[in-house]
C-alpha positions in Angstrom: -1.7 -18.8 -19.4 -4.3 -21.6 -18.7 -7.8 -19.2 -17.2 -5.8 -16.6 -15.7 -4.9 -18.8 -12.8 -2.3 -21.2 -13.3 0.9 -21.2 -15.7 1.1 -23.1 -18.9 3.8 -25.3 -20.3 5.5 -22.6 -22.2 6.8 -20.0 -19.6 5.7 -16.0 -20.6 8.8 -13.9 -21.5 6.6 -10.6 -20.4 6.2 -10.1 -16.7 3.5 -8.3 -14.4 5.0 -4.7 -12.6 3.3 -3.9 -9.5 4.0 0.3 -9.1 5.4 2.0 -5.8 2.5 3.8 -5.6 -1.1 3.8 -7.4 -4.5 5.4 -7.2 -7.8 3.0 -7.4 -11.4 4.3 -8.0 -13.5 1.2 -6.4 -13.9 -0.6 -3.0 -11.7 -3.6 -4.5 -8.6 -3.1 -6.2 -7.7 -4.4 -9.9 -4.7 -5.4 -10.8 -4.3 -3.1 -13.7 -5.0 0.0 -11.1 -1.7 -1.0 -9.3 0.2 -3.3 -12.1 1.9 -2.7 -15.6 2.7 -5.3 -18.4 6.8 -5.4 -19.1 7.6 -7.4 -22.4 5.6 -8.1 -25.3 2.1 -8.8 -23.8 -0.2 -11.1 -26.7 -3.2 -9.2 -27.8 -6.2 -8.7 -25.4 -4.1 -10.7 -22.3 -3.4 -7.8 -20.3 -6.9 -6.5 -20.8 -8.2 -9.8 -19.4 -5.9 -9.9 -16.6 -6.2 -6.4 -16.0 -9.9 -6.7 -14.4 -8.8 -9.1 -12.2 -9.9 -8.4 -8.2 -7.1 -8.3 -5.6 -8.2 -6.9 -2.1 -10.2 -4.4 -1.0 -9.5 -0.7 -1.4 -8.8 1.4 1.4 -12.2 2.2 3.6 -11.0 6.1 3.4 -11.1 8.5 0.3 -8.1 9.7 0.0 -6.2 8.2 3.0 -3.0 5.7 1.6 -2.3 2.0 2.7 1.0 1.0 2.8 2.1 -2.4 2.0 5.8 -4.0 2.1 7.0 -6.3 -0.1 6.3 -9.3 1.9 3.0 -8.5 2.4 2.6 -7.7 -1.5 3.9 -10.8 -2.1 1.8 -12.7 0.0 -1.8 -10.9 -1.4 -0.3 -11.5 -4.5 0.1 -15.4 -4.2 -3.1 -15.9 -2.8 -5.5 -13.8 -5.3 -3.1 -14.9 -8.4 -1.8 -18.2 -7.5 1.2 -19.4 -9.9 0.4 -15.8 -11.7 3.0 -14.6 -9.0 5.9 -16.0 -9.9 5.9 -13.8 -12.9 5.6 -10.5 -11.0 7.9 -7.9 -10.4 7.4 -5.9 -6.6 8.5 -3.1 -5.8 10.6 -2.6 -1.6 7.0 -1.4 -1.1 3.7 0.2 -2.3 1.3 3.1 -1.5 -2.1 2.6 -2.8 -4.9 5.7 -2.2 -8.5 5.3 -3.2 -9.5 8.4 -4.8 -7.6 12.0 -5.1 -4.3 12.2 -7.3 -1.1 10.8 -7.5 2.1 13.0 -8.7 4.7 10.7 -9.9 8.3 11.3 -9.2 9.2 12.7 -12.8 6.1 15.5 -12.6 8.1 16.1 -8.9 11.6 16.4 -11.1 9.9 18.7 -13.4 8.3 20.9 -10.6 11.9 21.5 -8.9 13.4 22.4 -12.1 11.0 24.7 -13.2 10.8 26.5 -9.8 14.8 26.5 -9.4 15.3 27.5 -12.7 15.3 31.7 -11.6 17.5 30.7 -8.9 20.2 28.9 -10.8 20.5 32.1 -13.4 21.5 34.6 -10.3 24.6 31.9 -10.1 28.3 32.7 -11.9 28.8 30.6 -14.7 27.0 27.9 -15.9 24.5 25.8 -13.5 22.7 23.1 -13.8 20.8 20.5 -11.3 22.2 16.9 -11.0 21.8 13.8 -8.5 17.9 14.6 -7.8 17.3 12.8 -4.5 13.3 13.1 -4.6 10.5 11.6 -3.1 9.0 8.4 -5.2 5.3 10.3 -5.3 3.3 12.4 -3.6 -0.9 11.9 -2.9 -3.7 14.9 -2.8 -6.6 13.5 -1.6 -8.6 16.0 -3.6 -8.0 17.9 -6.7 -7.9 21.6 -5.3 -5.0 20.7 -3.5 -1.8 21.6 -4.6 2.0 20.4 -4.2 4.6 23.3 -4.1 8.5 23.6 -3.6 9.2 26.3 -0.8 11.5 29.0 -1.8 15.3 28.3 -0.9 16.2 30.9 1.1 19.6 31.0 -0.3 21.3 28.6 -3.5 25.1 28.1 -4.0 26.9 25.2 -5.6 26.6 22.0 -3.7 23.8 19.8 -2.3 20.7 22.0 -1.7 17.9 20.7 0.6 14.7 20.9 -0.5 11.0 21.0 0.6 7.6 20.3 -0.9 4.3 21.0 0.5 1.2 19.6 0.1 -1.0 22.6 0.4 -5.1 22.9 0.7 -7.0 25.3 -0.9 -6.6 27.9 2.0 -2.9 27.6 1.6 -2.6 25.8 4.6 -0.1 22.6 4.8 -1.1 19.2 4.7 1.6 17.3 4.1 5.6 18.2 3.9 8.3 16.1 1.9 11.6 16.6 1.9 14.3 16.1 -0.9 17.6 17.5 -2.3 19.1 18.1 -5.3 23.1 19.1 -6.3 23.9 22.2 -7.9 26.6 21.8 -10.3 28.1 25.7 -11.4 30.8 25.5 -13.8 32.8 28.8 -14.0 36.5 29.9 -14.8 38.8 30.5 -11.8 42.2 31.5 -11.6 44.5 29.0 -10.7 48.9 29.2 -10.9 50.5 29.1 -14.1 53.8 28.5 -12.4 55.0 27.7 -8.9 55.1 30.5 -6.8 55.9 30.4 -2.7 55.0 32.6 -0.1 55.2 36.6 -0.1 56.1 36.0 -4.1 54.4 39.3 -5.8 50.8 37.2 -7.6 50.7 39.2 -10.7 48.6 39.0 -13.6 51.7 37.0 -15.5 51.9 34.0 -13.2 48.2 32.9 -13.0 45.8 31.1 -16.0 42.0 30.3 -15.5 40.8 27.1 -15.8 37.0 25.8 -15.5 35.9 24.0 -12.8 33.0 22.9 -10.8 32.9 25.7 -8.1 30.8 23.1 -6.0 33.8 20.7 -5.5 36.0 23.7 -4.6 37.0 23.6 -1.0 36.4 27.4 -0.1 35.9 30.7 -2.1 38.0 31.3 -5.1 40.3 34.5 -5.4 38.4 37.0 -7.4 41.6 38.4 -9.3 40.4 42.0 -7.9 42.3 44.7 -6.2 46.0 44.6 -5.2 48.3 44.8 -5.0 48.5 41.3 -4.3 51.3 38.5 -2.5 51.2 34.6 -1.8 50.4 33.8 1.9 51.5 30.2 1.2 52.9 27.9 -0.9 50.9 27.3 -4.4 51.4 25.0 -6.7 50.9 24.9 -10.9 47.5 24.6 -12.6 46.9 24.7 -8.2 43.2 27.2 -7.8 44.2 30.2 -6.1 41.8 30.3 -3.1 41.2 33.8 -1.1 42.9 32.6 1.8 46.4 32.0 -0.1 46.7 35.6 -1.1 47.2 38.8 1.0 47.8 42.0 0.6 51.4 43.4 0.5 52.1 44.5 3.9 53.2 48.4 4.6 55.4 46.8 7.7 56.5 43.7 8.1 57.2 41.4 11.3 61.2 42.3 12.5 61.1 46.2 10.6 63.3 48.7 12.9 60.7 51.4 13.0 60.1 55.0 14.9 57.2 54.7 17.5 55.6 58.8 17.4 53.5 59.0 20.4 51.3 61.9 20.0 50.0 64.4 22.9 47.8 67.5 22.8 51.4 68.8 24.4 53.7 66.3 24.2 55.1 64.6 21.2 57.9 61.9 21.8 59.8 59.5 19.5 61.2 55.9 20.3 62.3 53.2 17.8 60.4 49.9 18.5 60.7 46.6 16.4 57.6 45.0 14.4 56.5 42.2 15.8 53.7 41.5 13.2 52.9 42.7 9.8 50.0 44.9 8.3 49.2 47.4 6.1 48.7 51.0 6.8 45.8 52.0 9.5 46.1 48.9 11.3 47.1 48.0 14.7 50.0 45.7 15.0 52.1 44.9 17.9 55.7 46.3 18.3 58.6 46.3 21.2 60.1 49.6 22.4 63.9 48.8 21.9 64.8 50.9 24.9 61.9 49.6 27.5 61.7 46.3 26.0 58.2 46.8 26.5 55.3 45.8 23.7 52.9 48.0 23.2 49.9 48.4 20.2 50.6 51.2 17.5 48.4 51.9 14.2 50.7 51.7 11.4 51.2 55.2 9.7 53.9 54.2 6.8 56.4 51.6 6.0 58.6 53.6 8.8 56.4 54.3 11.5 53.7 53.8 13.8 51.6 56.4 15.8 50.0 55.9 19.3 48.1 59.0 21.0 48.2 59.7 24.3 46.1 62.2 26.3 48.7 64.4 27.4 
């Protein structure tokens, strides 16, 4: 460079980086308050051009002024003349006099730290991914604080997040808003060979396999209780979800049953047909074979159901 001003024969192979967001200390701003060097800078350039005056600061302590990239560009080319061509801008920039700037990697560390008790309450193994954060974040004065509100619940998946800005009281001065995926990698059952509705899902027929439980399309079957049958088709290495298993039915839809209606006198006897499935205590549906009339009857055993009557 020829006096800071104008470009000399031999192009520079280091550019100028204006930053997204900066903090100056006087009523002008300085280009190395709101610029870095990028490349192999000679000796003692950048702490020439690193004095050089720009525009003023912002009248307010610790109030921001936003500029776009157009308007950066243009302050830019008239303060620095041919400098600019050798700049680097930003989509736009933030620039506070006075206060504190927290960068977006201090923001990344924050959310980690303050997830971390969360994510060990999760099965498996869970980590945070895809951080969606905001670029910065400015305190106008050095007792204020930023904090990440509590979740009030985590589970694999995106997870929407909150920052505050908070003054010494506590009280909020500023909220920002952010989210972060939750990746949780667990075993889960899935079929080790084809099995199709009301087949018996014993312990033989299904493997584990580990997966992201965030990608999974609803909650996983447990492998718990039983006995257990297929509701619907599944198919192999297929996850075995909660809703494809059931449990074995005590009746089933079409059984030829004996309907016991019971009286504080009377106690009568019908057959009746199924005309739904359950397990024993529940109330199914079923058609008196004589009346052809249905009627609701809790299921007792796998040959009758029981309705009480008041008489």
């Amino acid at each position: 460079f020829a006096g800071h001003g104008t470009v000399s024969s031999e192009a520079p192979t280091w550019r100028i980086r204006f930053l997204d967001a900066a903090i100056v200390s006087g009523p002008v701003v300085k280009l190395g308050e709101v610029a870095v060097p990028v490349g192999n800078i000679p000796a003692g350039e950048w702490e020439a051009l690193a004095s050089k005056e720009l525009w003023p600061s912002p009248g307010e302590t610790g109030k921001a002024m936003n500029m776009t990239r157009p308007r950066l560009q243009e302050a830019v080319v008239r303060t620095m003349k041919d400098l600019a061509a050798y700049c680097l801008f930003p989509a736009s920039m933030a620039v506070q006099r006075g206060g504190a700037l927290i960068g977006k990697e201090d923001i990344k560390r924050l959310v980690e730290n303050e997830l971390a008790p969360y994510l060990a309450t999760l099965p498996g193994e869970a980590q945070l991914s895809d951080f969606r954060l905001p670029p910065y974040a400015f305190l106008t004065h050095t007792g204020q604080t930023l904090e990440l509100e509590s979740p009030r619940k985590i589970s694999a998946g995106r997870l929407s997040l909150r920052l505050v800005v908070r003054e010494v009281d506590g009280s909020a001065k500023q909220k920002l808003t952010g989210s972060v995926f939750v990746d949780c990698w667990a075993s889960v059952p899935v079929a080790a060979s084809v099995m199709n509705r009301d087949d018996l899902l014993d312990h033989g027929k299904v493997t584990f396999k580990r997966v992201n439980l965030a990608n999974l399309r609803g909650e996983h079957w447990d492998g718990k209780g039983g006995p257990w049958r297929v509701m619907r088709p599944v198919s192999v290495d297929q996850i075995i979800y909660k809703s494809d298993v059931g449990h074995i039915p005590t009746v089933r839809k079409g059984d030829k049953l004996t309907l016991v209606s019971e009286g504080k006198t009377v106690l009568l006897s019908v057959p009746v047909e199924a005309l739904a499935e359950d397990g024993a205590g529940e109330r199914i549906m079923v058609r008196n074979l004589q009346s052809r009339k249905d009627i609701f009857a809790t299921v007792r055993d796998g040959k009758t159901v029981v309705v009480h009557s008041t008489r």
